[in-house]
N, C-alpha and C positions, 0 to 999 in steps of 0.2 A: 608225543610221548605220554603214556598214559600214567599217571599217578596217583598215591594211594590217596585217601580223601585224609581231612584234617581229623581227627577225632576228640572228643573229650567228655570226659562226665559231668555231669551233672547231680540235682534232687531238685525235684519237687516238695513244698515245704508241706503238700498234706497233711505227710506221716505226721506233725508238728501240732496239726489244729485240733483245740481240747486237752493238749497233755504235753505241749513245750511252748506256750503262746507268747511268753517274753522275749521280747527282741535278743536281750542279754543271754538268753538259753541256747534258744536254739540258732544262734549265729556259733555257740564254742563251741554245741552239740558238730554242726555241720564242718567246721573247723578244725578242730581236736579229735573230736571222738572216731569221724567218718575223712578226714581228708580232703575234703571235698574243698572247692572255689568257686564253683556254679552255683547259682540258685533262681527256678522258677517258684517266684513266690507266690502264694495262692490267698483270693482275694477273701476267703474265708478265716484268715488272721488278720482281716480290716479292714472290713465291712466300708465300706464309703458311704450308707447308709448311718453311718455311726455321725453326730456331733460333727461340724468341721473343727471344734476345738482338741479333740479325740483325736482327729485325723491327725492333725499336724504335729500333735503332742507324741504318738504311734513314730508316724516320718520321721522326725527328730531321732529316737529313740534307735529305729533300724538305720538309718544312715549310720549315728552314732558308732553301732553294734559292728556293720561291717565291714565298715572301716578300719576299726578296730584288729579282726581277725583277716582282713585283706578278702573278704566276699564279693562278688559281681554277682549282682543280681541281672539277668541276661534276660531273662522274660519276666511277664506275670498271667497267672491265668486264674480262671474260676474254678471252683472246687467241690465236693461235695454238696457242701449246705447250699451252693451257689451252681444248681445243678438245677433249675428251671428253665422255664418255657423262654424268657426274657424276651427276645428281638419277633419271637412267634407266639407270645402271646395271642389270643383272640380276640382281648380288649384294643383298641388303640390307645387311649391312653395312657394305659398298663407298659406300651411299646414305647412310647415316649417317655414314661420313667426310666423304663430300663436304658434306652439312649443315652438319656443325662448319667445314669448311675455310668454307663463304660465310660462316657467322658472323664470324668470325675475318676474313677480308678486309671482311667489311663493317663490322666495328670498324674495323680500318685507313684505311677508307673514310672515315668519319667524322673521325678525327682529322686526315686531310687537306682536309676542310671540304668533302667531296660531299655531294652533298642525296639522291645516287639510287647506286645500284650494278644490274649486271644481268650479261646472259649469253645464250648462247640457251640456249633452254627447257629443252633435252636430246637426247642422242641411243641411240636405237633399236638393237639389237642386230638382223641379218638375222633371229637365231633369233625374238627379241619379233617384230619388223615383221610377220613371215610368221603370226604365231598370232592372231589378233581378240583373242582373250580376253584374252591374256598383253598382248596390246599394250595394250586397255586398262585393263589392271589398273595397268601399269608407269607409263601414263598417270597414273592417278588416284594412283599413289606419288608421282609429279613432283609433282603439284599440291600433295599433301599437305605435302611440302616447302619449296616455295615459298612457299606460306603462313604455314608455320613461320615463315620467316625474316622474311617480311612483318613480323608480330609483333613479332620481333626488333629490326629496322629502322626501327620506330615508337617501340620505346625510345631509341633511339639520335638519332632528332631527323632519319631523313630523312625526306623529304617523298612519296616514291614509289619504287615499283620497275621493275625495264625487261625487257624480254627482245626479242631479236631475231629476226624473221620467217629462216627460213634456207633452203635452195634445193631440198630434195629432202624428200621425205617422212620420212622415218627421221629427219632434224634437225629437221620439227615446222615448222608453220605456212607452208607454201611457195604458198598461194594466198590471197590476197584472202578469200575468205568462212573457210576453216579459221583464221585470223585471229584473225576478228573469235568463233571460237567459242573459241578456248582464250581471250582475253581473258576471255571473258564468265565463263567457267567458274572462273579464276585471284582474278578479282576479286569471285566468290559466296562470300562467310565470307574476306575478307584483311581483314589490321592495316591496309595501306595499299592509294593504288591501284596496280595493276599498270598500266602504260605501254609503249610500243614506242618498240623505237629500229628506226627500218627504214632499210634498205643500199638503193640507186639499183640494184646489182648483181643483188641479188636475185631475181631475177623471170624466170627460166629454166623455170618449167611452161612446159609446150608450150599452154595456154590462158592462160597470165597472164603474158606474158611485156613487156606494158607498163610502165618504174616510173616512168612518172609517172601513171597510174592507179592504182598503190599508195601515191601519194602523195596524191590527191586525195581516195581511198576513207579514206583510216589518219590523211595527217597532222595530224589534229585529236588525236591520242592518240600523238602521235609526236613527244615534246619535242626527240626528238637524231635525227637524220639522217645518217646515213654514206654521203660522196658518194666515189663514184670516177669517174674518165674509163674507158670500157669498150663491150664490141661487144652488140648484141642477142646474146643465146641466152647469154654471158659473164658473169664476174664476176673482172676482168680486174686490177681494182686499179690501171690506170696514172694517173700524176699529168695537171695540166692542163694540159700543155703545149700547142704549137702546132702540134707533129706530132701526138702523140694527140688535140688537138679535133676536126683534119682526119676521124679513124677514128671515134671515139667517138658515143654518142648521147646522154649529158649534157649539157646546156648549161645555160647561167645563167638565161634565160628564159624556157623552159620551165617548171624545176624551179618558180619562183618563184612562178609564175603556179599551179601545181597543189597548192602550199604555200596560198597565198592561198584558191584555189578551195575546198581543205579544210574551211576557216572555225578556222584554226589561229591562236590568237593569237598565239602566240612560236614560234619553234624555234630551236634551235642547230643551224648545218649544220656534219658536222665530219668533216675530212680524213681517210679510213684509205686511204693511197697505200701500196703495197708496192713494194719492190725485191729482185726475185731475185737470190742472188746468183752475179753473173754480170758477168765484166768490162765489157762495154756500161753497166752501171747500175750499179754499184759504186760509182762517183765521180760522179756523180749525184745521190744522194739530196738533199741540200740543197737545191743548185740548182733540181731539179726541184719541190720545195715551194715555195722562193721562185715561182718561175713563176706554179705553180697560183693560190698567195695570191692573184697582181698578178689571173688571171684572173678570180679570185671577188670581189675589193675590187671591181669595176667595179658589181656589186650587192649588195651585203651590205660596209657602211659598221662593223659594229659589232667 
C-alpha cells in the first residue's frame, strides 16, 4: 500500500550569518517569529577554525539556546563563506586541514544533536578541471576523504552523511545521472551512507535544467531538500513571497507531488532564503520568512 512520505520544514541558518549571529537571537527568531523546529545549522556561525575555547563557549551557548525554545538541530552544513575548494584542494596539505576542520565540525555537530553533517563535495581548480587525469586523481583524493570522515562520523553516533548536488561542473555532481555516479562511488567502502541534500535551484545544465525531475529521480536519497523561490536557468534564493511566486517556478504542489513520485519516505524541506544586502531587502528578512512559512504550512503541517 503506497503511502504519502513524512514531510516537515525546516531553515537553514544562512539567512542568520552576519546579521543574527547570537545563539540567543536567532534560536527565538527561528522559534517565535518563523515557527519553525528544524534547524540546519551552517558552519559559517562557528567557524571551527576559531579558538577551541570559542568553540565550546559557542556550543554551551546554542545547546543552552535550543533547548530553551525546544529546537533540533537535524543537520549541519557549510555555508557561504565556507564555500571552497576544501576535500579538492590542489595542495595536499591544504586537504588534510580541511579533514581535520570536518572532523572537528562534525564533533560540534554531534554535540548539538545532528544525526547528519555535509557540504558540497568539493570544488575544482580551472587548472585540475582542464587536466582528465589531475581531475581524477583530485576526484578519488575527495572521496578518499569523505570516507575518512564517514568512519569518523559513525563513531560519533550519526546516522548518514550528505553532500550537495551543485550547478557547474567544477562544484561536482550538476546533472542527474553524474549524481547518481559520485553517490555510488562515495558509498563503495563508507563507515555510513552517503545521502543528498538537493537545492530546487540547482538545476542550471543546459540539459537538466528541470528541479522537479531532480527530485523525482534523487528524492528517495534526499532526506533534506533546500527550497527557494527562483527563475529557470537561476539559483535566485528569493523567499516565498507573493511577488516572487508570481516570477518563480517553485511551488507547493508540484514539489510535493515529485517528493511523493520519488517513493521518498520522509524529507525535511528546508528554507535557504538569501538577502543581499541591499536597502530594498535589508529590512526584510524576517518578514519575508514569515511569508514564505505561511506559504509552505498550506502543505507541509509538520
Amino acid at each position: 500500500m503506497k503511502r504519502n512520505p513524512d514531510l516537515k520544514l525546516g531553515i537553514n541558518l544562512g539567512f542568520a550569518v552576519n546579521k543574527y549571529v547570537e545563539p540567543e537571537v536567532w534560536t527565538r527568531i527561528v522559534a517565535e517569529e518563523l515557527g519553525i523546529k528544524n534547524v540546519q545549522f551552517v558552519a559559517d556561525l562557528l567557524n571551527v577554525f576559531l579558538p577551541e575555547s570559542i568553540v565550546r563557549e559557542q556550543v554551551e551557548r546554542i545547546n543552552r539556546s535550543t533547548q530553551q525554545y525546544g529546537l533540533n538541530v537535524t543537520s549541519t552544513f557549510t555555508s557561504a563563506f565556507t564555500r571552497v575548494n576544501h576535500f579538492m584542494h590542489p595542495d595536499a596539505a591544504t586537504r588534510k586541514v580541511w579533514l581535520d576542520w570536518f572532523k572537528k565540525f562534525a564533533r560540534v555537530s554531534a554535540e548539538m544533536g545532528a544525526k547528519s553533517t555535509g557540504s558540497h563535495f568539493g570544488i575544482l581548480t580551472f587548472a585540475d578541471y582542464d587536466d582528465p587525469a589531475r581531475r581524477e586523481y583530485i576526484i578519488s583524493e575527495a572521496i578518499k576523504s569523505w570516507q575518512e570522515l564517514s568512519w569518523y562520523c559513525k563513531d560519533l553516533g550519526m546516522t548518514h552523511l550528505l553532500f550537495e548536488p551543485m550547478s557547474i561542473p567544477r562544484e561536482m555532481a550538476n546533472t542527474v545521472e553524474d549524481t547518481r555516479e559520485l553517490l555510488a562511488r562515495l558509498n563503495d567502502g563508507s563507515g555510513l551512507p552517503f545521502k543528498l541534500c538537493l537545492d530546487v535551484g540547482h538545476a542550471p545544465h543546459p540539459d537538466d535544467r528541470d528541479p522537479y525531475r531532480w527530485v523525482r529521480e534523487l528524492g528517495s536519497v534526499s532526506p533534506i531538500i533546500h527550497i527557494q523561490q527562483t527563475e529557470k536557468d537561476h539559483s535566485r534564493h528569493w523567499p516565498f513571497t507573493e511577488a516572487y511566486n508570481k516570477l518563480g517556478i517553485i511551488h507547493g504542489e508540484p514539489l510535493l507531488a515529485a517528493i511523493e513520485q520519488s517513493g521518498a519516505a520522509e524529507a525535511e524541506i528546508v528554507f535557504e532564503i538569501s538577502h543581499r544586502e541591499a536597502w530594498s531587502t535589508e529590512f526584510r528578512i524576517i518578514e519575508d520568512h514569515r511569508e514564505s512559512v505561511a506559504y509552505w504550512r498550506q502543505f507541509v503541517e509538520q
